[in-house]
Biotite code that builds the C-alpha atoms (Angstrom):
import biotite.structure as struc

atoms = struc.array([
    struc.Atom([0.000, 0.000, 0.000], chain_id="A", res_id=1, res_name="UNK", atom_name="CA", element="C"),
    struc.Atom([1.506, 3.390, -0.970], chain_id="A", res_id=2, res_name="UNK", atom_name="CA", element="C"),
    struc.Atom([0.923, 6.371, 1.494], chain_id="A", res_id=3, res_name="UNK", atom_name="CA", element="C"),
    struc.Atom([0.058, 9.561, -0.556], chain_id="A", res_id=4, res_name="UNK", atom_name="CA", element="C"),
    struc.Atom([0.204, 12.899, 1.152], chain_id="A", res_id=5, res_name="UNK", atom_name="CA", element="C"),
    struc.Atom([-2.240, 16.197, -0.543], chain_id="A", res_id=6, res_name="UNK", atom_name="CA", element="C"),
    struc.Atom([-1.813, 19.622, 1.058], chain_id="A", res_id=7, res_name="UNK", atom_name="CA", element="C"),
    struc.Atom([-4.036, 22.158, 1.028], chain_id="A", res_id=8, res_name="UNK", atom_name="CA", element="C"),
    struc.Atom([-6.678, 19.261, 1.289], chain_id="A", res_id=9, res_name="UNK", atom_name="CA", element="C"),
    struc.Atom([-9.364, 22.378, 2.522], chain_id="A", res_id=10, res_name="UNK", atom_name="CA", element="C"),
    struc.Atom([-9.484, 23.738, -1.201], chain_id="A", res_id=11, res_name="UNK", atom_name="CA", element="C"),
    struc.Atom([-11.403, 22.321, -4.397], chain_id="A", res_id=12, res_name="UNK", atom_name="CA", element="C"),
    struc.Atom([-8.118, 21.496, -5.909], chain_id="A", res_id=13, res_name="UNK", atom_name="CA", element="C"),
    struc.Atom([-6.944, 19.430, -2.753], chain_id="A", res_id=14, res_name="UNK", atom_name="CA", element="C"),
    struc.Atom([-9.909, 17.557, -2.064], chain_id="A", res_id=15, res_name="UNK", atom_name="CA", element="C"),
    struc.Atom([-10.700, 16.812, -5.660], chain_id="A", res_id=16, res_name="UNK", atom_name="CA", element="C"),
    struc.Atom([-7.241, 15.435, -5.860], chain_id="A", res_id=17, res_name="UNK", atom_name="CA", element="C"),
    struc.Atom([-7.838, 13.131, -2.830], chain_id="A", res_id=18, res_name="UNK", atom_name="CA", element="C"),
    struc.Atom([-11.334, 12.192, -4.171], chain_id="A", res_id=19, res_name="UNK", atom_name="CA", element="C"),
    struc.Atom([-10.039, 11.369, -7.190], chain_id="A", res_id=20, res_name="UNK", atom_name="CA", element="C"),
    struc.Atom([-7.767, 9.321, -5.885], chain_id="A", res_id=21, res_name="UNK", atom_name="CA", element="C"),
    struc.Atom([-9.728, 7.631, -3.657], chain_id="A", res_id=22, res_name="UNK", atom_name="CA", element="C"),
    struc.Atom([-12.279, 6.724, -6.682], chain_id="A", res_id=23, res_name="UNK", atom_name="CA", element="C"),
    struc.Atom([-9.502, 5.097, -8.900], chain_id="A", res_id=24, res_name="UNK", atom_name="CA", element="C"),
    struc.Atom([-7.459, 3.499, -6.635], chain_id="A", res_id=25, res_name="UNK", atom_name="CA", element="C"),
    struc.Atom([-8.282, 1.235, -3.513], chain_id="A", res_id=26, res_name="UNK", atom_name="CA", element="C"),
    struc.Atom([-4.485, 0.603, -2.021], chain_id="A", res_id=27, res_name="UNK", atom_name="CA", element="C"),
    struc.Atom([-3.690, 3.993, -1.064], chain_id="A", res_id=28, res_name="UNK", atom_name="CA", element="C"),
    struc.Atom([-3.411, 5.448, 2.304], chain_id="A", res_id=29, res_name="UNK", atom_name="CA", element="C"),
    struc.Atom([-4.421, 9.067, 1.813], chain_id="A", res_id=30, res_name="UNK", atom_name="CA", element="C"),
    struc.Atom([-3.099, 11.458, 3.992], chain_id="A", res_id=31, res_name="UNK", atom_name="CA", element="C"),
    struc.Atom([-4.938, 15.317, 3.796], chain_id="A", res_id=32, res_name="UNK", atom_name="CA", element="C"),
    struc.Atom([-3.437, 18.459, 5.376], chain_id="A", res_id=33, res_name="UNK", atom_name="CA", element="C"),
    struc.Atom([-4.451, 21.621, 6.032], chain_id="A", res_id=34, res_name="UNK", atom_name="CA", element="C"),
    struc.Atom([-3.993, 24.992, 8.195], chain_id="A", res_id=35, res_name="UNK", atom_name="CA", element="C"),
    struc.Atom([-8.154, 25.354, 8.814], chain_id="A", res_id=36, res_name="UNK", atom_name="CA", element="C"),
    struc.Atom([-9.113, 22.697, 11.710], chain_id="A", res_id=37, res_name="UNK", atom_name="CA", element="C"),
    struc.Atom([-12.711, 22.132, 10.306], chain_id="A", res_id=38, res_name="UNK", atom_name="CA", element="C"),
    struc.Atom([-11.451, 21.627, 6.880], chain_id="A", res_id=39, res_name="UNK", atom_name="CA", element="C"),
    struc.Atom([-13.801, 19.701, 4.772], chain_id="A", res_id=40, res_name="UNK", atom_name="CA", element="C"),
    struc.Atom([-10.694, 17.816, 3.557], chain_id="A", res_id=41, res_name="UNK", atom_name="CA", element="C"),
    struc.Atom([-11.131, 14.922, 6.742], chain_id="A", res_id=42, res_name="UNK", atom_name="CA", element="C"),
    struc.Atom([-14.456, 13.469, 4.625], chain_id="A", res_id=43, res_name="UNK", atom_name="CA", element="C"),
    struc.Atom([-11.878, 12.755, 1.787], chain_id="A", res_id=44, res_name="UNK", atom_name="CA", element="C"),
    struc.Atom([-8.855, 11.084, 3.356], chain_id="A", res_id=45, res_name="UNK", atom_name="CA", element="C"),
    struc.Atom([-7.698, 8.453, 5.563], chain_id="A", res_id=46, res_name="UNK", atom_name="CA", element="C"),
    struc.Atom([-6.124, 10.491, 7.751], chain_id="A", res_id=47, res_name="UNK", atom_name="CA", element="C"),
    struc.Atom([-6.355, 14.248, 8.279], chain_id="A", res_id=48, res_name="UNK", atom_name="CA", element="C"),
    struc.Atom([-3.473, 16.710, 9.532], chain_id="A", res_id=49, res_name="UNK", atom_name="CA", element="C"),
    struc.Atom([-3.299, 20.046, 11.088], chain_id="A", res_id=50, res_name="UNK", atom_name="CA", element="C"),
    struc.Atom([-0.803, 21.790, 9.066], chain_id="A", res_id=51, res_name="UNK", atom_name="CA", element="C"),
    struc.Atom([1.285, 25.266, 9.857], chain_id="A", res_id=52, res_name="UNK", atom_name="CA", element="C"),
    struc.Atom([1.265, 28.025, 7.503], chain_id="A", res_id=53, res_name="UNK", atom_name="CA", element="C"),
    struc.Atom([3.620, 27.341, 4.594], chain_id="A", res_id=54, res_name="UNK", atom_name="CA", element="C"),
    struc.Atom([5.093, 30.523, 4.871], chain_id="A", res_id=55, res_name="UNK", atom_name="CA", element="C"),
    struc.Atom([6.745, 29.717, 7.620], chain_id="A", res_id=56, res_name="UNK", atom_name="CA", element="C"),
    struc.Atom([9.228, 28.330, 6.291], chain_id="A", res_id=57, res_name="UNK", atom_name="CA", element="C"),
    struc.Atom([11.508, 26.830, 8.750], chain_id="A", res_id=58, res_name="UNK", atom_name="CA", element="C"),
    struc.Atom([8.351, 25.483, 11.318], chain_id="A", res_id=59, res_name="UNK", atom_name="CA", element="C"),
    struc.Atom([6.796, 23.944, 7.930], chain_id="A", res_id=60, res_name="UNK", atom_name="CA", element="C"),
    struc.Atom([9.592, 21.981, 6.451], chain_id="A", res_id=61, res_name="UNK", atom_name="CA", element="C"),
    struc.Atom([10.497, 20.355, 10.080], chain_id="A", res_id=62, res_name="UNK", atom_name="CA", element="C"),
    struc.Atom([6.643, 19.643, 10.458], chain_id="A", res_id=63, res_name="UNK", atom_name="CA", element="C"),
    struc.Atom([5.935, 18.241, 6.469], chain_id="A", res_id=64, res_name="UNK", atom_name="CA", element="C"),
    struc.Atom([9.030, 16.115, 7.610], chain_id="A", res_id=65, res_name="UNK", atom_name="CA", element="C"),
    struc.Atom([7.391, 14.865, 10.515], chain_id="A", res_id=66, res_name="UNK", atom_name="CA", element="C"),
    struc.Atom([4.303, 13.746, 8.662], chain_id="A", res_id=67, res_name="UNK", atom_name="CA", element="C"),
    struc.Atom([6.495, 11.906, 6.179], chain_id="A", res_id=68, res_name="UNK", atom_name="CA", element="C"),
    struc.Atom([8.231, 9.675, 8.557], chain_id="A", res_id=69, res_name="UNK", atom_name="CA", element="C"),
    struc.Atom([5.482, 9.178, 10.947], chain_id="A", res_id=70, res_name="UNK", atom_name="CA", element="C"),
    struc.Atom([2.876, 8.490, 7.852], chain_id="A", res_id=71, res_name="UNK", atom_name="CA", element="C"),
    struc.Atom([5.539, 6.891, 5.807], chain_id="A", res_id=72, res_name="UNK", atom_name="CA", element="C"),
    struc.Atom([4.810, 8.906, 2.939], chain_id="A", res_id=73, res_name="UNK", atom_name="CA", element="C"),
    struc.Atom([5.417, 7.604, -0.642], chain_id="A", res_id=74, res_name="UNK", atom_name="CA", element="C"),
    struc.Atom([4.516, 10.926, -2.466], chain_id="A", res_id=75, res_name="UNK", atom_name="CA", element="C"),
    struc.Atom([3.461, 14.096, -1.925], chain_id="A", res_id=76, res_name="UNK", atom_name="CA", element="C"),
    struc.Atom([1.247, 16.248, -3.484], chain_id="A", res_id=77, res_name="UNK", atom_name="CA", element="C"),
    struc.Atom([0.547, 19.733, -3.513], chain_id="A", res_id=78, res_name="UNK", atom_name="CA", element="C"),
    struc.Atom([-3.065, 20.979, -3.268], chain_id="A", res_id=79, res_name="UNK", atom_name="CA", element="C"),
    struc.Atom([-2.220, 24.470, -3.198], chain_id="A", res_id=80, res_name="UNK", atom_name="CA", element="C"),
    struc.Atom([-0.038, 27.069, -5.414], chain_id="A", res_id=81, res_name="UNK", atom_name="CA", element="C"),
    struc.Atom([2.007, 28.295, -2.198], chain_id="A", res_id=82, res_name="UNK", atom_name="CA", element="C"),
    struc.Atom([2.744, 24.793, -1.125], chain_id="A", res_id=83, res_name="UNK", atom_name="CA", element="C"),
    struc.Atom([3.803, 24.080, -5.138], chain_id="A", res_id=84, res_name="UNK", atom_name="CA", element="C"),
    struc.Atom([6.032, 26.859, -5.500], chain_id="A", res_id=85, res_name="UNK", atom_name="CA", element="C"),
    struc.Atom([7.563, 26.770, -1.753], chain_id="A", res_id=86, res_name="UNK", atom_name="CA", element="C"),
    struc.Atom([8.381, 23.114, -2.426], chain_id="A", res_id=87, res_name="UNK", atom_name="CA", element="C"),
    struc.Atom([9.740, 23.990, -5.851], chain_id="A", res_id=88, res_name="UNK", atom_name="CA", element="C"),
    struc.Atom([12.164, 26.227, -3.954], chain_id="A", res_id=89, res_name="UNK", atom_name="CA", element="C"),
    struc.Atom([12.942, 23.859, -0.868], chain_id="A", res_id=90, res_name="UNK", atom_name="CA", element="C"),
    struc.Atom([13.047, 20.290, -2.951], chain_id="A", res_id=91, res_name="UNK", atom_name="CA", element="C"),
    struc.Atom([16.331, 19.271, -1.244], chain_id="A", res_id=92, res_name="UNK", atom_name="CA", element="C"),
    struc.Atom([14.824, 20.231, 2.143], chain_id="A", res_id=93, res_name="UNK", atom_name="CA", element="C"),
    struc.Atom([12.012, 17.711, 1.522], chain_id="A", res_id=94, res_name="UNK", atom_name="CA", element="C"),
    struc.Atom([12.457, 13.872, 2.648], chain_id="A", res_id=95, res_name="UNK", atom_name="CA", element="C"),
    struc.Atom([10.315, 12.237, 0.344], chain_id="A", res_id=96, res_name="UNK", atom_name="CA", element="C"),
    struc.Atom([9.086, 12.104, -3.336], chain_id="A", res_id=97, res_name="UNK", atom_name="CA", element="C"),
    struc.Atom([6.999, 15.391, -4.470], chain_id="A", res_id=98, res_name="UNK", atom_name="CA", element="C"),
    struc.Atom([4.617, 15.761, -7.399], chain_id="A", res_id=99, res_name="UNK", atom_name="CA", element="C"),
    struc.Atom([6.570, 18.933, -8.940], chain_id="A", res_id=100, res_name="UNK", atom_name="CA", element="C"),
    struc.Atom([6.720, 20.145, -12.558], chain_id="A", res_id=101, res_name="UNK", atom_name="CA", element="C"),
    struc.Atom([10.688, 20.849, -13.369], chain_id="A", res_id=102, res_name="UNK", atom_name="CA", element="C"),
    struc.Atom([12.209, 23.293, -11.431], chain_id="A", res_id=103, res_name="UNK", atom_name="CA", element="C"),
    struc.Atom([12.506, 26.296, -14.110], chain_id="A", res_id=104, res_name="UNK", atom_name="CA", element="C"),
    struc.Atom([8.348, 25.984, -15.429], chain_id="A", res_id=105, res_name="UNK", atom_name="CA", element="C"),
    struc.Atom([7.434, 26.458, -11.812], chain_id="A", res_id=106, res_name="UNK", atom_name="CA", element="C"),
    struc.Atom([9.824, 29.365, -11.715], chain_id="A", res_id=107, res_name="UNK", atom_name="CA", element="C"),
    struc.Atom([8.250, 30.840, -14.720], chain_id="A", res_id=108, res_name="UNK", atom_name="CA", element="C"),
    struc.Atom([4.587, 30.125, -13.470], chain_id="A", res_id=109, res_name="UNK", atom_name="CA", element="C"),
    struc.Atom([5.139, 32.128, -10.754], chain_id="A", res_id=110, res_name="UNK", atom_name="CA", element="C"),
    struc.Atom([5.286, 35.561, -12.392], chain_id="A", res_id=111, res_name="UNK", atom_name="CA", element="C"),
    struc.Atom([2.015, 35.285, -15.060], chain_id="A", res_id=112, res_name="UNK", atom_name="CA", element="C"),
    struc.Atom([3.828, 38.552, -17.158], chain_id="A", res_id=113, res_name="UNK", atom_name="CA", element="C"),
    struc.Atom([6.777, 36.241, -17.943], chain_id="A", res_id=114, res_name="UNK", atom_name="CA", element="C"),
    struc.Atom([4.937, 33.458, -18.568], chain_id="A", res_id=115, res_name="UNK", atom_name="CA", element="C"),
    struc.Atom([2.975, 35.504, -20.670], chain_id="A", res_id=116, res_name="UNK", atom_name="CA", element="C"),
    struc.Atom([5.860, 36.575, -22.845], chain_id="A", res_id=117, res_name="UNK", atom_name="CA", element="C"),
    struc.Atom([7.038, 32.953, -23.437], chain_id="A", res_id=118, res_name="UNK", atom_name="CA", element="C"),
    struc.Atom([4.189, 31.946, -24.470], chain_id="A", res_id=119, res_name="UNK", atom_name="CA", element="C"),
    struc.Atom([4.320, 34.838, -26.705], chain_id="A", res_id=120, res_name="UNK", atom_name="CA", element="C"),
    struc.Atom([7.728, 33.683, -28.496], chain_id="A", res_id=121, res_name="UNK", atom_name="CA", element="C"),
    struc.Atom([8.865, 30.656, -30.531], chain_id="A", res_id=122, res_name="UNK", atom_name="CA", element="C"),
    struc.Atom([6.590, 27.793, -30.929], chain_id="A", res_id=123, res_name="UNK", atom_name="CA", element="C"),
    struc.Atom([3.648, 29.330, -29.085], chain_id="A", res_id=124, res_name="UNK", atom_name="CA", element="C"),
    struc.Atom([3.813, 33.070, -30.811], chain_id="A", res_id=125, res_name="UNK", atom_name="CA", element="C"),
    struc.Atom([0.423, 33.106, -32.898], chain_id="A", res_id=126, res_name="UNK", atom_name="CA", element="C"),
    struc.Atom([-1.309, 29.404, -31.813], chain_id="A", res_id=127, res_name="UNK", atom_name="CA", element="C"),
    struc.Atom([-3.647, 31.497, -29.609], chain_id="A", res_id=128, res_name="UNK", atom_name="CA", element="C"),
    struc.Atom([-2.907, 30.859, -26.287], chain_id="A", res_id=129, res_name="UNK", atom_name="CA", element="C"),
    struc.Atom([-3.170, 34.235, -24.608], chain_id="A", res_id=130, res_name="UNK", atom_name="CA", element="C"),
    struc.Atom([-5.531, 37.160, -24.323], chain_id="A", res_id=131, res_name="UNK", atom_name="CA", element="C"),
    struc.Atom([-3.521, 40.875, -24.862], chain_id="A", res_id=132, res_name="UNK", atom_name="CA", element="C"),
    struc.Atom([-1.875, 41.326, -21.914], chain_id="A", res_id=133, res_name="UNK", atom_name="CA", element="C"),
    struc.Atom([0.147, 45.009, -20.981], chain_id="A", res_id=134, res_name="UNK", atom_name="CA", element="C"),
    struc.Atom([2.256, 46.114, -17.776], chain_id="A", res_id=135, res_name="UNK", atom_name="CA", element="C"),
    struc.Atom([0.296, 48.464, -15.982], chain_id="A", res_id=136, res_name="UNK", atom_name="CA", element="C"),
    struc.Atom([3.325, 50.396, -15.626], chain_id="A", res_id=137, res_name="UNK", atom_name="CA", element="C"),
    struc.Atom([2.726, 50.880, -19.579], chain_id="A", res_id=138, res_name="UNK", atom_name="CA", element="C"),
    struc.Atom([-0.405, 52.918, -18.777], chain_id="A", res_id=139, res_name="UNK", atom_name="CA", element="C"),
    struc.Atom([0.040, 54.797, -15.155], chain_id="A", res_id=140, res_name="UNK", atom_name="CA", element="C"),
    struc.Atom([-0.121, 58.469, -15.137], chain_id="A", res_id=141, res_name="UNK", atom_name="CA", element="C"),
    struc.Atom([-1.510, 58.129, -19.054], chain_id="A", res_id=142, res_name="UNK", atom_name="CA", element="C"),
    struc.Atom([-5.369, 59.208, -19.404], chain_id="A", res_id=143, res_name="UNK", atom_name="CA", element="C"),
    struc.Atom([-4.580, 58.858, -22.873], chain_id="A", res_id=144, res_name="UNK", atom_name="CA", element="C"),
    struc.Atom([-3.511, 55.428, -23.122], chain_id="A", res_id=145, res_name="UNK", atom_name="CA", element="C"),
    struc.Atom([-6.170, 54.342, -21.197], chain_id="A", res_id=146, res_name="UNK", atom_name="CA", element="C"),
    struc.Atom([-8.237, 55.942, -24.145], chain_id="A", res_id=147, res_name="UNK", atom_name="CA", element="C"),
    struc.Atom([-6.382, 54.061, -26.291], chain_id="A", res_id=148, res_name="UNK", atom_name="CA", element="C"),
    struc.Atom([-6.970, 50.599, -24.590], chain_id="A", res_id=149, res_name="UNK", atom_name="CA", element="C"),
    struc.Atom([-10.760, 51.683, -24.990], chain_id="A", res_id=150, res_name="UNK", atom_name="CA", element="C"),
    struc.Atom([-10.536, 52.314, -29.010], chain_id="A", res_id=151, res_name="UNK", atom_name="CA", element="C"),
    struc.Atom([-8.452, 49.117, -29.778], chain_id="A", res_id=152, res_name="UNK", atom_name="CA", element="C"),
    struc.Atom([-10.426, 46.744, -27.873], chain_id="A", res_id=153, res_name="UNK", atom_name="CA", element="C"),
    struc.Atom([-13.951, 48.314, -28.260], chain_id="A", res_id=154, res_name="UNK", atom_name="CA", element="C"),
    struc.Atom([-14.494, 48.266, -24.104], chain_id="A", res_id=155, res_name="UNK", atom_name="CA", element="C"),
    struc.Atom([-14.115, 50.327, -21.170], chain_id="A", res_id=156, res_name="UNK", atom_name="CA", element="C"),
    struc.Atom([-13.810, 47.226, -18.734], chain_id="A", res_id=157, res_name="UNK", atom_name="CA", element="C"),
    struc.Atom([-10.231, 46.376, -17.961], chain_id="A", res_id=158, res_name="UNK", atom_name="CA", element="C"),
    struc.Atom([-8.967, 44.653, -15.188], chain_id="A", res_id=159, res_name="UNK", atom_name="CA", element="C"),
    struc.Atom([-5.505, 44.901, -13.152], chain_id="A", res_id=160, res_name="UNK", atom_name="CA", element="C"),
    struc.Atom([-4.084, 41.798, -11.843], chain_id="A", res_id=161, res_name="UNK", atom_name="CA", element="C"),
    struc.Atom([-0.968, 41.190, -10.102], chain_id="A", res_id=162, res_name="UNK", atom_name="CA", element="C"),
    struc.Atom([2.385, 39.266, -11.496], chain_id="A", res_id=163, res_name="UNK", atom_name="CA", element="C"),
    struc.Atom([2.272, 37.401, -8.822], chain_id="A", res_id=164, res_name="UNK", atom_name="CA", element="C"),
    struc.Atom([-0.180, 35.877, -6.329], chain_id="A", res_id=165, res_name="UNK", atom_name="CA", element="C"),
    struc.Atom([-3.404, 33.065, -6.766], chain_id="A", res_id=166, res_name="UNK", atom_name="CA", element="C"),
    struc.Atom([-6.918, 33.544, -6.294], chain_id="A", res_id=167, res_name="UNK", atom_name="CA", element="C"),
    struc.Atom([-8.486, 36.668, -7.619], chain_id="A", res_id=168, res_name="UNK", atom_name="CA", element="C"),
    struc.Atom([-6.248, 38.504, -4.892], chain_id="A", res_id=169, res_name="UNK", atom_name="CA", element="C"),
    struc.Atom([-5.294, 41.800, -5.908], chain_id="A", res_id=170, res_name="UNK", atom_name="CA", element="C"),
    struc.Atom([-7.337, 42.105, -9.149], chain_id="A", res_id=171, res_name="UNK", atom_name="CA", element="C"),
    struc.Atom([-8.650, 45.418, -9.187], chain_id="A", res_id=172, res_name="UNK", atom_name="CA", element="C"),
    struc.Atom([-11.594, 46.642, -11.980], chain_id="A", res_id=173, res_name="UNK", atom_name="CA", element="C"),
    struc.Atom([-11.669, 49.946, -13.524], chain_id="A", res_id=174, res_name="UNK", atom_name="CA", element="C"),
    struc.Atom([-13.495, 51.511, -16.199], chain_id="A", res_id=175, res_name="UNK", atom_name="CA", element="C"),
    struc.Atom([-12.201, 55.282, -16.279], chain_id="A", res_id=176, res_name="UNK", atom_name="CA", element="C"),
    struc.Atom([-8.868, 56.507, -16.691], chain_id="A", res_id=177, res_name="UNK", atom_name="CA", element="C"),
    struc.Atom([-8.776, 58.087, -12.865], chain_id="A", res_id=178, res_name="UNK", atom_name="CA", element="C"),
    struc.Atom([-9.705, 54.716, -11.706], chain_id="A", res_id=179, res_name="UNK", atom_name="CA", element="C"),
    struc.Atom([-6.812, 53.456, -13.857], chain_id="A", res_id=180, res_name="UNK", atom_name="CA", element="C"),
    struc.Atom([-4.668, 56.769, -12.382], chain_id="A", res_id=181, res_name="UNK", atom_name="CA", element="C"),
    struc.Atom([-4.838, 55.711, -9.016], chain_id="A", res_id=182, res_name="UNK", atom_name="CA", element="C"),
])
């Protein structure tokens, strides 16, 4: 029996990766973690863990360490971005097998303009991929670019989002140049 290990069990992407594992396989020990004591995630798992904030860094790797060798964990799998990019960063720090992309895509996730631009260049560049995409830095302090974003794409509704971050945080609407100005 293999002994899988999800983080972030408390989100949609967690516990649909435990429930999906539960539904296709029936010899795995499934191990769900999470910082939120009345996570949802303990209907979906085996065995549920009370996990420390990711962020701190130092307090989380000795703890995800813990839960490998007391759960004997065979793999581990992130539920959330933070835990994927953290673990991306602290691989050697980490005593068991994780469920990572290569080091340098996760790198590039993690900052959606550069992403962006790759998949603006070379064997992407016309297939489609991406919507038109600017640096707000492009249009700050300009009323009349802002003007111009309204002429070439026929709308007054923009939205701001940040390079980095996950889940709507930071997006910020605007549909007039001072909202853009400020």
């Amino acid at each position: 029996m293999k002994t899988i290990l999800v983080s972030g069990a408390s989100g949609i992407v967690g516990y649909g990766i435990l429930n999906s594992l539960a539904e296709v396989c029936t010899n795995l020990k499934l191990i769900g973690t999470s910082i939120y004591k009345g996570s949802v995630a303990k209907a979906f798992c085996d065995k549920f863990e009370l996990a420390p904030k990711t962020e701190h860094t130092k307090k989380y790797y000795a703890w995800l360490n813990r839960m490998i060798k007391k759960h004997s964990i065979d793999l581990l799998i992130p539920g959330i971005e933070v835990d994927a990019y953290s673990w991306n960063e602290n691989r050697k720090q980490i005593n068991a097998q994780t469920m990572l992309n290569s080091y340098n895509l996760l790198n590039l996730c993690q900052d959606k303009w550069k992403f962006y631009k790759k998949l603006n260049r070379g064997l992407f560049r016309g297939v489609g991929l991406t919507i038109p995409t600017f640096l707000a830095s492009e249009f700050i302090g300009e009323a009349k670019e802002f003007n111009k974003l309204k002429k070439e794409f026929n709308t007054s509704k923009f939205i701001v989002k940040p390079r980095f971050g996950c889940g709507s945080k930071g997006i910020v609407r605007f549909s007039t140049a001072d909202n853009l100005l400020r």
